[in-house]
C-alpha positions in Angstrom: -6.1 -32.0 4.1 -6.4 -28.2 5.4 -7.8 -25.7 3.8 -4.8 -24.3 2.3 -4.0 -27.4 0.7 -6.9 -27.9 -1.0 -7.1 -24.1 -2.1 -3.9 -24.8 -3.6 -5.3 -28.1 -5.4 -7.7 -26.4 -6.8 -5.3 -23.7 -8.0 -3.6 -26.1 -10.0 -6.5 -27.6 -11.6 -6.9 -24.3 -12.4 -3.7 -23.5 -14.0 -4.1 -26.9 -16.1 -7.4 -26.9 -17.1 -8.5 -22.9 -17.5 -5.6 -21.8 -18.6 -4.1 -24.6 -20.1 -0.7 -24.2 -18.7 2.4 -26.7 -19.4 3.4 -29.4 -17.0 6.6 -27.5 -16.8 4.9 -23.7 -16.5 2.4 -25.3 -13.6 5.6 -26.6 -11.6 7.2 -23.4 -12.1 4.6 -21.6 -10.7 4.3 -24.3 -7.7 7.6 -24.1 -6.9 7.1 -19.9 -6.1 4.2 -20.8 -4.1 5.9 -23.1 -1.9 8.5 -20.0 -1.9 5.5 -17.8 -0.5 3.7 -20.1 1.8 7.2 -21.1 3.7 7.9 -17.4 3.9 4.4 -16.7 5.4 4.6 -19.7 7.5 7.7 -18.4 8.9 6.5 -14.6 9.4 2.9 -16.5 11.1 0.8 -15.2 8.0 -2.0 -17.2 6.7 -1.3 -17.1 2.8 -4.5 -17.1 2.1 -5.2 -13.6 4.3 -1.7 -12.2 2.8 -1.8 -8.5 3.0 -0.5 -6.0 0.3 2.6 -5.4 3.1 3.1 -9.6 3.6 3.5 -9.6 -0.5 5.6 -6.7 -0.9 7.8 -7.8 1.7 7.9 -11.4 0.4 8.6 -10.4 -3.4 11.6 -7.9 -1.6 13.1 -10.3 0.3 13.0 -12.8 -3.1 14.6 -10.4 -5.5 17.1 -9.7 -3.3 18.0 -13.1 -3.6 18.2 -13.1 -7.0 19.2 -10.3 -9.6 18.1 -12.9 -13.0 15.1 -10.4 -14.1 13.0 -13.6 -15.8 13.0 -15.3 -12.3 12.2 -11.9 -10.8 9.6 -11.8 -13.0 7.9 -15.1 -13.0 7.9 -14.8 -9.0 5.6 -11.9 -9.3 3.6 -13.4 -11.6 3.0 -16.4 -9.8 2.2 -14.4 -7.0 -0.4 -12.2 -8.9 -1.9 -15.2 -10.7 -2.7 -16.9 -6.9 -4.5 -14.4 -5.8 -6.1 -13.3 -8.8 -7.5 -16.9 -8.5 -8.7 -16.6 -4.8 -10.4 -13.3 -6.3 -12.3 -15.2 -9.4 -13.3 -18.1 -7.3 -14.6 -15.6 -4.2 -12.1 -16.6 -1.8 -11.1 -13.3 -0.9 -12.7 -10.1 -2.3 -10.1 -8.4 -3.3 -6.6 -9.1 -4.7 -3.8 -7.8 -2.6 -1.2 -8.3 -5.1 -2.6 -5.7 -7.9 0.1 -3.5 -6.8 3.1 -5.1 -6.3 6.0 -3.2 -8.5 7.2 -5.0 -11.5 11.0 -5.9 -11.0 13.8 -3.3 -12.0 17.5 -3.4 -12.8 18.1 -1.1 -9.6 17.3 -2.7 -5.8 14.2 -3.4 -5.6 12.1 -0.7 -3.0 9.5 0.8 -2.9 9.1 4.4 -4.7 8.8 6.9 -2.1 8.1 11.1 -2.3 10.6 14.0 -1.3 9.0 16.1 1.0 8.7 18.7 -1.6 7.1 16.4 -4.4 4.3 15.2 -1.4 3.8 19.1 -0.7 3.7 19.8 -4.7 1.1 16.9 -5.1 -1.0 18.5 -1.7 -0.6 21.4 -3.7 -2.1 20.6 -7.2 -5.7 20.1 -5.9 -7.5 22.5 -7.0 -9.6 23.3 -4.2 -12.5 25.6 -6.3 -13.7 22.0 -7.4 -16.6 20.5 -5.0 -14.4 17.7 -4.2 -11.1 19.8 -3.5 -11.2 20.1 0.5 -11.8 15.9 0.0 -8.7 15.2 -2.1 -6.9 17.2 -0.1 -7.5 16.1 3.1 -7.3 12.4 1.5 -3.7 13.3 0.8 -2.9 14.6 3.8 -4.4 11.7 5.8 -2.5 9.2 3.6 0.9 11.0 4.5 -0.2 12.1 7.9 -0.9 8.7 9.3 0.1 6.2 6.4 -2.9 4.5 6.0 -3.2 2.0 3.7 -6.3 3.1 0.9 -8.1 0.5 2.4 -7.9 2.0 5.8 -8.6 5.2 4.3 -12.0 4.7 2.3 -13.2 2.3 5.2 -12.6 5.0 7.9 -15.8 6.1 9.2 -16.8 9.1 11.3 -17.3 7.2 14.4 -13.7 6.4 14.8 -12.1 9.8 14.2 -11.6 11.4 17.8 -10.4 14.8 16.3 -10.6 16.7 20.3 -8.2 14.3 21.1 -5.9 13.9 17.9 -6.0 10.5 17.0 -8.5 7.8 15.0 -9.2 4.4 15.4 -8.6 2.7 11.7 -9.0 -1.4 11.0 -6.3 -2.9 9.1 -5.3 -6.3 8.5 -8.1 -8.8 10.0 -10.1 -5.9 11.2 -7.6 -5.5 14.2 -7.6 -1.8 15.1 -4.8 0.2 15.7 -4.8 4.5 16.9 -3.0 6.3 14.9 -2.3 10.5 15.3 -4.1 12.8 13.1 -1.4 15.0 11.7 -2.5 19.0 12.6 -2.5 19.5 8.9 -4.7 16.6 8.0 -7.1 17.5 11.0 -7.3 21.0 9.2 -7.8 19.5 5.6 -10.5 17.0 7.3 -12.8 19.7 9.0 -12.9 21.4 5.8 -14.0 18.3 4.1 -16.1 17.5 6.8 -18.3 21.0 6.1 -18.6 20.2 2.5 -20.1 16.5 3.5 -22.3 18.2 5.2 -23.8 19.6 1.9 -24.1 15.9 0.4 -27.6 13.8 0.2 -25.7 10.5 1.6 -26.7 7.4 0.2 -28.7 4.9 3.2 -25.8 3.1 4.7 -22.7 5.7 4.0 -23.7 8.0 7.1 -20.9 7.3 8.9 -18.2 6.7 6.2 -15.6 9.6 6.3 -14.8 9.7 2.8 -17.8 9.8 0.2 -18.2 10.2 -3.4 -19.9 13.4 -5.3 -23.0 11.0 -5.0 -22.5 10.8 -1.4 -21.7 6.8 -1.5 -18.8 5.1 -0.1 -15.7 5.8 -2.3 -13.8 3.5 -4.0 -10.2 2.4 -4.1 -9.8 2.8 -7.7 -11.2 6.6 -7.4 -8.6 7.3 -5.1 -5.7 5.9 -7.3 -7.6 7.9 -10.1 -7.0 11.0 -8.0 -3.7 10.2 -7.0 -2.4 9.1 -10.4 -4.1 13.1 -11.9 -2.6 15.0 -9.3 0.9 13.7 -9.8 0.4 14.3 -13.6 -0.7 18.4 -12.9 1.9 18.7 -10.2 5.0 17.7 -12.9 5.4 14.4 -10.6 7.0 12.0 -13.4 7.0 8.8 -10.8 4.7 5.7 -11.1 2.5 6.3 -7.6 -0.2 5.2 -6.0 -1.7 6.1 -2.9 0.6 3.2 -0.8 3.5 5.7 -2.2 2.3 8.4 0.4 2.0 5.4 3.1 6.1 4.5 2.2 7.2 8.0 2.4 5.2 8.7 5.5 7.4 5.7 6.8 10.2 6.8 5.1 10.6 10.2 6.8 9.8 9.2 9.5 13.0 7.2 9.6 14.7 9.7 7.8 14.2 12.1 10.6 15.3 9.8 13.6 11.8 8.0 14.7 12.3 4.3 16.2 11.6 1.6 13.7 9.2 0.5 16.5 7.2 3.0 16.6 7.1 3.4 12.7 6.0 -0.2 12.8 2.8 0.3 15.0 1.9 3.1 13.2 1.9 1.3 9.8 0.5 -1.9 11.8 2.9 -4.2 10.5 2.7 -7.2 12.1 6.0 -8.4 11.3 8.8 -5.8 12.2 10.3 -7.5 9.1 8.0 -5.8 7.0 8.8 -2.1 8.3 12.6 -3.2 7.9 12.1 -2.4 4.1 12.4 1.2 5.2 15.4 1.1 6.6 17.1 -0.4 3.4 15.6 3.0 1.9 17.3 5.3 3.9 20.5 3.2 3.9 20.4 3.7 0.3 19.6 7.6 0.4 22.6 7.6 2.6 25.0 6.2 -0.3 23.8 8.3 -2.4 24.6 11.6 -0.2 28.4 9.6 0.1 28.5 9.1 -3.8 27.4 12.9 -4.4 28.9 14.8 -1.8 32.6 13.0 -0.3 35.5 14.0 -1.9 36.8 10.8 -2.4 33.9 10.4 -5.6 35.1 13.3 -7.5 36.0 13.2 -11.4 
């Protein structure tokens, strides 16, 4: 027995005897795991290392199979429950599936920025505030380089060459990928960089990029805290997160004639399936220009 089969034993003893599921609620629940560990098997993903990206694309590529909302929504939360479980019993220490998008009536992608919403959000930090050259250049370096939060609050100062316009950030299984600093975000960044300079930094956080107002390592949830109140003073009536900035990044990128290729080693996507996602997005930006605009839609 490997070790994802027994991980997956003891998930069901888990479903049976902690939550006291039903025969019938356990097998459902089984049967949308086997859905997710064929689908990773196929895509040469260890389930049990599953990214954010490996989920979204897997939970995509299921409710396009399906439009029936319950199934839509039992698959997610089948897929939430499994790794909430690897997260309680220290399997993994942290649970990649906390932000996977509940199921809508519409296709199912992911919600991206205009250009002007991204530049009204860049725009609502208020930059009097001793943390405002931070947020802003956190912005900017999310939809500059379309980092994933993780990359971003794990960057450290080491791996930023900003002489030669580009940093080295660890994704998925620590592999590293380089990835362009935007001019913009370079700007934001040295401004930041001269406030740090202020900060008594905690013993072990001298070479993280981004730091608290304590000058420790900061968090994911802080940065979805400042994400979530900057959309709410810019007038930004979207559900977001910080991944939001990492789709539109991707998204305009597409939008504006870059290869999918190159948007997939940016995003270090292992599968080019994953960065496909984005390319539904524009197709359906492009229906909507044909519903608006061609005369043939007119009343």
């Amino acid at each position: 027995m490997n070790a994802n089969d027994t991980t997956r034993k003891r998930y069901r003893s888990y479903l049976r005897m902690e939550r006291g599921m039903s025969q019938n609620s356990v097998e459902a629940y089984e049967q949308d795991l086997d859905k997710l560990f064929s689908y990773c098997h196929e895509h040469g993903v260890n389930p049990l290392e599953a990214t954010f990206d490996d989920l979204q694309a897997f939970v995509y590529e299921q409710f396009n199979k399906t439009s029936n909302s319950r199934t839509q929504a039992r698959i997610l939360s089948g897929v939430r429950s499994f790794y909430r479980f690897l997260l309680y019993k220290n399997e993994r220490d942290d649970d990649p599936s906390e932000l996977l998008e509940s199921p809508r009536k519409e296709l199912h992608l992911p919600q991206v920025l205009s250009l002007e919403e991204v530049n009204r959000l860049a725009e609502a930090v208020d930059l009097s505030t001793a943390e405002g050259h931070r947020n802003r250049a956190i912005i900017e370096m999310l939809y500059g380089s379309g980092l994933r939060v993780s990359e971003l609050v794990g960057l450290l100062l080491s791996d930023i060459y900003r002489e030669e316009g580009y940093m080295i950030v660890r994704g998925k299984g620590s592999k590293q990928r380089l990835v362009p600093i935007s001019p913009v975000a370079d700007k934001w960044f040295m401004y930041w960089l001269e406030d740090r300079s202020h900060l008594k930094i905690k013993p072990g956080a001298a070479d993280i990029a981004f730091l608290n107002r304590y000058g420790g390592q900061l968090t994911r949830a802080m940065v979805f805290t400042i994400i979530k109140r900057l959309a709410e003073k810019a007038g930004i009536h979207k559900v977001i997160s910080p991944h939001t900035l990492r789709h539109s990044f991707a998204t305009h990128l597409l939008q504006n004639g870059a290869d999918l290729r190159i948007i997939q080693q940016l995003l270090g996507h292992e599968q080019i399936t994953t960065t496909e996602i984005y390319t539904h997005l524009d197709i359906q930006d492009l229906r909507q220009v044909i519903m608006q605009y061609h005369p043939a839609n007119r009343d």
